[in-house]
Phi, psi and omega in degrees: 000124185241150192054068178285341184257019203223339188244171199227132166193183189248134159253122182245173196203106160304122127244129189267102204262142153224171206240196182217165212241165179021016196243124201281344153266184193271137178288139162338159173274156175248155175316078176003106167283123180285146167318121175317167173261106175323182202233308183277047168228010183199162194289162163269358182227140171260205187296154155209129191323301189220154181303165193263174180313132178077011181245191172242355209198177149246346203280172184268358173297312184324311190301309180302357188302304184276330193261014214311310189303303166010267167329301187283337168305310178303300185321308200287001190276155185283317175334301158307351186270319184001310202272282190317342168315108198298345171296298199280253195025281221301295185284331134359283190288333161348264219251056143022303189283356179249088153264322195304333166296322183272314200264034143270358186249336171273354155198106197253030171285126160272358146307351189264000174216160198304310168235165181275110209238160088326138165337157140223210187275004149209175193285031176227353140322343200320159173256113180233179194199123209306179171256095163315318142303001161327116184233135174284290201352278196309305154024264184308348196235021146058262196249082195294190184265322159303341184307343182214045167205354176286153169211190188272335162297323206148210198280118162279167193209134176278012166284135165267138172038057136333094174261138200190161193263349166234175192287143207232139160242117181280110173238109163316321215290356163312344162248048200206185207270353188307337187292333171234002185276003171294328182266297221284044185179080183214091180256155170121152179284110145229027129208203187298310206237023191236096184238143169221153187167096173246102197237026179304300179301312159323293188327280159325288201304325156343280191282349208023103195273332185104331180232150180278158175316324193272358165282336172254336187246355154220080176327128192301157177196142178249138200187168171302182134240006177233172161321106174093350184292181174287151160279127184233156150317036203288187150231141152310141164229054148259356149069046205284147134259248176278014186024073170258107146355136128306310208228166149298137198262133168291183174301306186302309174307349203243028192246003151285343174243035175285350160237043173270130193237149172275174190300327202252138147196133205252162178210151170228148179224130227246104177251198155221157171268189230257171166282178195196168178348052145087008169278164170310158195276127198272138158279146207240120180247126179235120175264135177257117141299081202237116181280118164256006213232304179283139192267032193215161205287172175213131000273146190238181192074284193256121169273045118304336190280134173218161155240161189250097138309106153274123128272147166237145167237143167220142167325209135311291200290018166078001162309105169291132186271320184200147158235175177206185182183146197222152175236146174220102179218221155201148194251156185201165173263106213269344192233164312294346160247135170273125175227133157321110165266327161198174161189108185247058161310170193258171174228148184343155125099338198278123161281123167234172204256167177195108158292162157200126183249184189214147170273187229270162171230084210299303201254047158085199188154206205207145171235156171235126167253126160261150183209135200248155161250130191250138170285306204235112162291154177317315196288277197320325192278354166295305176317324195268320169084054173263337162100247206251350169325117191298153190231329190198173208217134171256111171318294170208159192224151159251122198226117183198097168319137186272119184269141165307132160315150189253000000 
């Protein structure tokens, strides 16, 4: 969880009551229900002494002895990234005393942190204690492969009848959203200006797109998992989103997301407008802007993240006539109480419209559309004094002749 003092939400809690029926006194009262524990307010794996039977580790190097192709998707994942990311560093040190709260979704081992912390009597309270158990190692390597395969029986698997040299558990739900709304679905106020919302998950359950997360973010393949193995039904685990890096990607990491299409795609389309004060009739580039891909609004998770829309018109002579920008985020006030003031994210399925008119151009021209998914703003990203840390991705750019006016 990042920007604990910078995000905003409601955190709910459903409760359900029931009564009993036909019974001519009144029912007993039931019994005082506790509230669930958000899943990032406690680690997802607890200590664990030794590796389970039949593995070498815990770490995902271990997992890779065997798990090789695996492995290297995950290294190339923003997951692997969770710890070592110069942002979240960056925001980490804000404020120390809620830290303990963001490194259950970013390292969600309790072998991954120094100390072991609990709810206490406010989020700046917690009850910790050192870790005896502790790996700086296992650490570094941030949303590890236990974080979602470990379970107290063994390996979970979305496989039935796993033959494996340590003991495996058949869990469907690895293929369902249940495997990521404990982290991607972390809403809440816990004090005016210290909020989180990361609200991806709602956001799906919304929209019902018809597919679960892991049908998009880890695309099917049929392969072994291990060297020699039986061919199965598998997932990719590289977990692409808005494929923003943390660090510069080597060659391998980045020919892992090489038939990754992003959520968004813009197109233009080239008219004309109404005449005015009896003058010629101005042209007009209306770009449709369509999340056709993602099921959830985009951009999503950190609402610092927007996208950046350009259009340019240029003349015959390469002259620029008109430009625009357009931002799609959501905007807020982070002091001294944090609130939403707006947000016009594209939402599943939505086509949105963008004019730029121009005056008429008798010998043609061009127009150029770019369009960036930004992580980070410029100003913050100065603020943090992050250096070569990537801030943005360009989704798609455009090139499309302007025809002479008629």
């Amino acid at each position: 969880m990042r920007r604990l003092r910078e995000h905003l939400g409601l955190l709910a809690f459903v409760l359900v009551a029931c009564s009993a029926s036909g019974a001519p006194k009144a029912p007993a009262p039931l019994p005082r229900r506790r509230r669930p524990t958000p899943a990032w307010m406690k680690t997802r794996v607890p200590p664990l002494a030794a590796p389970l039977p039949g593995t070498t580790g815990l770490s995902a190097a271990s997992c890779g002895g065997c798990h090789a192709e695996i492995a290297a998707e995950w290294r190339a994942s923003t997951h692997a990234h969770a710890w070592v990311d110069a942002q979240f560093q960056q925001e980490l040190a804000k404020d120390p005393q809620v830290a303990w709260l963001c490194i259950n979704c970013h390292t969600p081992l309790a072998n991954q942190q120094a100390q072991l912390s609990v709810p206490g009597a406010t989020v700046r309270s917690p009850v910790q204690g050192a870790n005896p158990l502790f790996d700086p190692a296992l650490q570094a390597e941030g949303v590890t492969c236990l974080s979602c395969h470990w379970r107290p029986e063994g390996i979970a698997t979305p496989h039935a009848n796993v033959a494996a040299p340590h003991p495996t558990v058949f869990d469907p739900e690895l293929r369902t959203e249940a495997s990521c709304t404990g982290c991607h679905q972390a809403v809440a106020r816990l004090e005016d200006a210290l909020v989180c919302t990361f609200n991806t998950g709602a956001e799906w359950s919304e929209a019902r797109p018809g597919k679960s997360c892991p049908d998009c973010h880890m695309p099917r393949v049929d392969r072994p998992s291990v060297a020699g193995g039986k061919v199965r039904d598998g997932a990719r685990h590289g977990f692409p989103g808005s494929l923003i890096p943390k660090d510069a990607w080597s060659p391998e990491e980045a020919a892992v997301f090489a038939d990754w299409k992003p959520g968004v795609e813009a197109r233009v389309e080239l008219g004309r407008g109404l005449a005015t004060g009896g003058g010629a009739s101005p042209q007009v580039a209306t770009v449709l802007l369509e999340n056709v891909r993602a099921g959830h609004m985009v951009p999503t998770g950190d609402p610092e993240r927007y996208l950046e829309l350009n259009l340019e018109i240029h003349d015959a002579t390469g002259q620029p006539v008109a430009t625009e920008q357009w931002r799609l985020g959501q905007q807020w006030e982070w002091w001294p109480v944090a609130r939403k003031l707006g947000d016009n994210r594209l939402a599943p399925g939505e086509i949105r419209r963008f004019e730029l008119a121009f005056p008429p151009l008798e010998g043609g021209g061009s127009l150029h559309l770019s369009l960036d998914h930004v992580r980070i703003s410029p100003e913050n990203h100065a603020h943090h004094k992050l250096g070569a840390y990537p801030a943005r991705r360009r989704v798609q750019s455009l090139d499309q002749r302007v025809p002479p006016t008629r």
